[in-house]
N, C-alpha and C positions, 0 to 999 in steps of 0.2 A: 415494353409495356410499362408505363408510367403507373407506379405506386404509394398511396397514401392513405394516414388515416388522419380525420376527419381533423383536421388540427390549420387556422389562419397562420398559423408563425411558419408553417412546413413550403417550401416557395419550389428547391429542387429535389429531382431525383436525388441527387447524392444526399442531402439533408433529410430526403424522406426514407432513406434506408437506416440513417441513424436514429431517426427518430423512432422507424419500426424498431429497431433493434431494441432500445431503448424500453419503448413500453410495452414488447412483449415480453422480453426478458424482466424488469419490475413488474407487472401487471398483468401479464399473460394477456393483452389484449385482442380481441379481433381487428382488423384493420380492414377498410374500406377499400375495394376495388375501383378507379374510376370508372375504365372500360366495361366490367362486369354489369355496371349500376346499381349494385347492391353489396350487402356486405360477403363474406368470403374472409379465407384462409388465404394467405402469402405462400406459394410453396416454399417447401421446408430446403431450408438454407443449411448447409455445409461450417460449423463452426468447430471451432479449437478453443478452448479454454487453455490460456496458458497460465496457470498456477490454482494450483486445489485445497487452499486456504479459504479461511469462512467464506470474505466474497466472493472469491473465484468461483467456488462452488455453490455458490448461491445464483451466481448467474448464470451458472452450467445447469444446474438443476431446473431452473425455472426457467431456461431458455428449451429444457427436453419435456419440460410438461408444457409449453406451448407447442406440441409436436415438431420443433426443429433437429433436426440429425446433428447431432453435439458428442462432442468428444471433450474430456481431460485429458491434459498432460502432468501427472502425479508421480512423486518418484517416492522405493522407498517402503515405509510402513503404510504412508496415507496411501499408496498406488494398490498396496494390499486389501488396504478398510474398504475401497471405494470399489475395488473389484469385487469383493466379498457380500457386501453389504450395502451399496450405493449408497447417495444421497439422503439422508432424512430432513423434510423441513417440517417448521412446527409454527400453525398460526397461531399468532402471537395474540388475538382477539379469542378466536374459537378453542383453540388447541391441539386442532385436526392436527396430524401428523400425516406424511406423504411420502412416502421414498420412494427417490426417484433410478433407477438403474439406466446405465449408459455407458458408453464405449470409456475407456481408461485406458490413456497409452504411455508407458514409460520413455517415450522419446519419437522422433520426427524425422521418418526416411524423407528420399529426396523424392520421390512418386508423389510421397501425399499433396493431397491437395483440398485445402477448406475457402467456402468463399470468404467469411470472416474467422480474423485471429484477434480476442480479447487478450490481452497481456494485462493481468493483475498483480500488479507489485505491493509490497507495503512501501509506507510513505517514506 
């Protein structure tokens, strides 16, 4: 099943997974079903967040409040905060605050399996 949202620059499948990724994780977007012919949910996708530093967790968080099945990989004190306390984000216009709760795994058996792996490094 060929999927997309509504975007001329989007030409393949493999581009239109990045680019869902992309603005659902910034944006929490809905995305357009071709087939369906209307709009619709993507089912939720299998992701890993590898690193739970600001952005890591910012697009962990925002990838679990567009209803995607998301996980961290946190080691440590921050594998503590995040399991305790999850994600809080704070709009930076309103002020709303949001915390978001989600799987938190200190490391990576050989079973697991996620469809995408974010790997967030600093520069």
């Amino acid at each position: 099943m060929h999927r997309s949202f509504a975007s001329p620059n989007v030409q393949s499948p493999a581009n239109d997974q990045v680019a869902v990724l992309a603005a659902v994780a910034t944006f929490g977007w809905q995305v357009r079903d071709r087939e369906l012919g209307g709009c619709g949910s993507v089912p939720p996708m299998r992701f890993l967040v590898y690193g739970a530093g600001n952005i890591g967790s910012l697009y962990a968080a925002r990838l679990a409040h567009s209803s995607q099945d998301v996980a961290i990989l946190a080691r440590g004190t921050r594998f503590e905060q995040i399991r305790r306390q999850g994600i809080e984000l704070e709009d930076g216009v309103s002020g709303e605050r949001t915390t978001m709760s989600l799987e938190v795994v200190a490391g990576l058996d050989p079973d697991d399996a996620y469809d995408v792996v974010l790997v967030i490094l600093p520069k």
